[in-house]
C-alpha positions in Angstrom: 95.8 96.7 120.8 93.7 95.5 123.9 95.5 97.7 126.5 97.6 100.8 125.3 98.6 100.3 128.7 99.8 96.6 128.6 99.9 95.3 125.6 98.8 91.3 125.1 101.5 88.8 124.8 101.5 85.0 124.2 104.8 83.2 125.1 104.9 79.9 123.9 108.1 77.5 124.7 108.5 74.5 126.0 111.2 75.2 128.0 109.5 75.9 131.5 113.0 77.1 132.9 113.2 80.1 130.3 109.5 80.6 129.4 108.5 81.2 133.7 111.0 83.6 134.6 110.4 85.5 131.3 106.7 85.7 131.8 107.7 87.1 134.8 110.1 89.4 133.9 107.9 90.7 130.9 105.0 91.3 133.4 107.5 93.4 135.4 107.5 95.2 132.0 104.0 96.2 131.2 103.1 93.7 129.8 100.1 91.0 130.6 101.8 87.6 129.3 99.6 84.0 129.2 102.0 81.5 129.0 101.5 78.1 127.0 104.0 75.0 126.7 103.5 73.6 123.0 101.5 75.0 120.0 98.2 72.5 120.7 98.0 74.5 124.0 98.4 77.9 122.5 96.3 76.7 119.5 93.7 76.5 122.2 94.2 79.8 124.2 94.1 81.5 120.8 90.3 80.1 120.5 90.2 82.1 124.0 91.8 85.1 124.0 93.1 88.1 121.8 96.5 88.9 121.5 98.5 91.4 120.6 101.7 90.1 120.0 103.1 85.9 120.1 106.5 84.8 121.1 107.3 81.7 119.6 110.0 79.1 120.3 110.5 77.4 117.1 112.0 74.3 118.1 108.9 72.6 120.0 107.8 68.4 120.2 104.7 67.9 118.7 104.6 70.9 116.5 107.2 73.0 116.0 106.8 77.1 116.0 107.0 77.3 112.3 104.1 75.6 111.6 102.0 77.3 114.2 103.6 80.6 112.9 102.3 79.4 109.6 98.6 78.6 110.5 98.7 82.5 112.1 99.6 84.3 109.1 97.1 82.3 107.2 94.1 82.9 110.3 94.8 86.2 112.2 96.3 89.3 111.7 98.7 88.9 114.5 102.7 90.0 114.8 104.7 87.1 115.5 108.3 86.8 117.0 110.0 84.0 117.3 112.3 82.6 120.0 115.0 80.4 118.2 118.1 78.4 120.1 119.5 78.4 116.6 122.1 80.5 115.6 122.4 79.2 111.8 120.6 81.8 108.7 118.2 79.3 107.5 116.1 79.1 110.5 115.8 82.9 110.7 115.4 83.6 106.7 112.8 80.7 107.0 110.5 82.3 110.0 110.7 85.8 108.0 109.4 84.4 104.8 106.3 82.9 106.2 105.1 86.1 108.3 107.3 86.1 111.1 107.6 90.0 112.3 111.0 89.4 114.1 113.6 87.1 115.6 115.7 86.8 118.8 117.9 84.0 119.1 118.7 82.4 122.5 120.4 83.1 124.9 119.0 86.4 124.1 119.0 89.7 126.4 116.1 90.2 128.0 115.9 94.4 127.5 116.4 93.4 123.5 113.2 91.1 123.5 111.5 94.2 125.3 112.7 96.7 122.7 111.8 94.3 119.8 108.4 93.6 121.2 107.5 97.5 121.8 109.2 98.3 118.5 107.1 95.5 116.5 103.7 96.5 118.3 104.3 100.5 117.2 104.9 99.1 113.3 101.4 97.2 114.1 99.8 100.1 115.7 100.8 102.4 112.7 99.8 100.0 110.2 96.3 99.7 111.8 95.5 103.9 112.6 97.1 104.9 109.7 94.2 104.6 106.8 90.8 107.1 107.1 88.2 104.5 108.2 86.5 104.8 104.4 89.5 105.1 102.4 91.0 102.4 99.9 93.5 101.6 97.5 92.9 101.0 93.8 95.1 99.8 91.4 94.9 98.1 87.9 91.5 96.7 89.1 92.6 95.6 92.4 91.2 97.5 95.6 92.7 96.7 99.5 90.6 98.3 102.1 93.8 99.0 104.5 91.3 99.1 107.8 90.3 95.4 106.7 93.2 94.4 105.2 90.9 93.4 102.8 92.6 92.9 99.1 89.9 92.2 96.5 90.2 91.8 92.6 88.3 93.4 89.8 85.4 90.5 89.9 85.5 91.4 94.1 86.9 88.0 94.7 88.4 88.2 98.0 92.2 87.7 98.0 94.0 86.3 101.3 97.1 88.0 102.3 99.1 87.5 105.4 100.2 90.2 107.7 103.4 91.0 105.7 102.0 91.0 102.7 100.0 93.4 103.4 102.3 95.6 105.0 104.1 95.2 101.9 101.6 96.1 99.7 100.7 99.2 101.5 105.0 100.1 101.0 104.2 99.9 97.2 100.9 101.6 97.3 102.0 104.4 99.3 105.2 104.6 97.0 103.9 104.2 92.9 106.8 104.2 90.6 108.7 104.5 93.1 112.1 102.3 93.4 112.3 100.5 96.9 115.5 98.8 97.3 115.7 95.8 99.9 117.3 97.8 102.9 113.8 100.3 103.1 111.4 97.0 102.6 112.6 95.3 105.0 112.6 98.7 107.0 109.0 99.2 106.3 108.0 95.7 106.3 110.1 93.5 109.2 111.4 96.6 110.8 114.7 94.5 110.6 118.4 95.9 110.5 119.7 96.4 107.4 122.6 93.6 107.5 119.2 90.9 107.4 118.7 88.5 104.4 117.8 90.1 100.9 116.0 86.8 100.6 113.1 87.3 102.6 112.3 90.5 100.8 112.8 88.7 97.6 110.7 85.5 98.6 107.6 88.1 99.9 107.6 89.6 96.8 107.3 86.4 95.1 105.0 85.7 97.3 102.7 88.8 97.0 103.3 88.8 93.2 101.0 84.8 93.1 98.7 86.9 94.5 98.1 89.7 92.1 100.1 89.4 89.0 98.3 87.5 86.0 101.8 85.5 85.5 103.7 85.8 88.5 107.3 85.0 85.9 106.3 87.5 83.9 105.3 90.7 86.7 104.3 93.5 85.5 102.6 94.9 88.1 105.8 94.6 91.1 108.5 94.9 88.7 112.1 94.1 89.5 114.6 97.1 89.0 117.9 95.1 88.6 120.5 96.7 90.9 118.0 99.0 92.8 115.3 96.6 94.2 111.8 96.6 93.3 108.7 99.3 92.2 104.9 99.1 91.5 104.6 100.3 88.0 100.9 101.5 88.6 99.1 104.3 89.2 97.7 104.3 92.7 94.2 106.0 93.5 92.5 106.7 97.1 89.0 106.2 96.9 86.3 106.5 99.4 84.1 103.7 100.6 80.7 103.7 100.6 79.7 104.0 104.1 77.9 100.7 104.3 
């Protein structure tokens, strides 16, 4: 993060009578918070500024927070939570299985968004310090360097994963032949209570599986264990980088 300190937020809602006195009150909380009224505006402080963490109404004019949450998971490596006046499933299955990190919906208490906030940033701080600065991953050809988040196939094509793919990957990686059922993904993964959707586990699965299996119906690399949940049936090996 920028500041162990105070961490960097970006609150973006077009609601000027929740976002202001929530800056405020999130300042009175350690944390520095740049405030931004539509997705064009953060779009642009984005280009100026790194963040640590974005809070993101979803229902915005112009466009709305899933999009922007979209073009983040696909750019930057950056935790996400959105800010949703919706109470109905869809909307919060939907933000999950495009890379959103969290969910409050409004009205929301204030010390939850806190704990939410410190709790995602301590997944995202673990994530980052946890691999040796020249360690990687290989498996079946593939290699992810977990410092980079770098995921690269046997030819070294460079494969684009969002933020929870990745941390989802590393859940397999760090658990071969293991089964994970949904309950401990989406512990290790969203950090989520375990009465959340089995969907969005399934769906980032699917998702990850485009990625890396060589028919993504027939997986053979994430295999489904019907009843239990889901296990990498590969052997795993930690390598050291070369230093360049």
């Amino acid at each position: 993060m920028n500041d162990i300190a105070r961490p960097h937020l970006l609150l973006v809602d077009d609601e000027a009578a929740l976002r202001e006195p929530l800056a405020d009150y999130l300042s009175r909380q350690g944390f520095d918070v740049v405030q931004s009224s539509s997705a064009a505006e953060a779009r642009s402080r984005l280009r100026e500024t790194r963040f640590d963490l974005v809070l993101l109404d979803i229902m915005m004019p112009g466009e709305d927070g899933l999009s922007l949450c979209r073009h983040l998971v696909e750019t930057q490596e950056l935790p996400v939570i959105f800010l949703t006046a919706r109470g109905e499933a869809t909307d919060r299955i939907v933000g999950l299985e495009i890379g959103a990190d969290d969910y409050v919906v409004k009205p929301f208490e204030p010390r939850e968004l806190v704990a939410r906030i410190r709790s995602v940033l301590r997944r995202a701080a673990r994530s980052a310090a946890a691999p040796a600065e020249n360690e990687a991953f290989m498996f079946e050809g593939w290699q992810l360097d977990p410092l980079r988040r770098r995921l690269t196939d046997a030819e070294g094509a460079v494969i684009a994963i969002s933020s929870v793919e990745f941390r989802l990957l590393m859940a397999f990686l760090e658990h071969p032949r293991q089964v994970l059922n949904r309950d401990r993904l989406l512990d290790m993964v969203q950090g989520r209570e375990a009465h959340l959707f089995d969907r969005a586990v399934d769906n980032q699965v699917s998702r990850l599986r485009r990625k890396i299996e060589v028919d993504s119906r027939n997986p053979q690399l994430i295999q489904t264990v019907w009843g239990g949940g889901y296990m990498l049936a590969a052997d795993v090996q930690r390598v050291l980088l070369d230093a360049g």
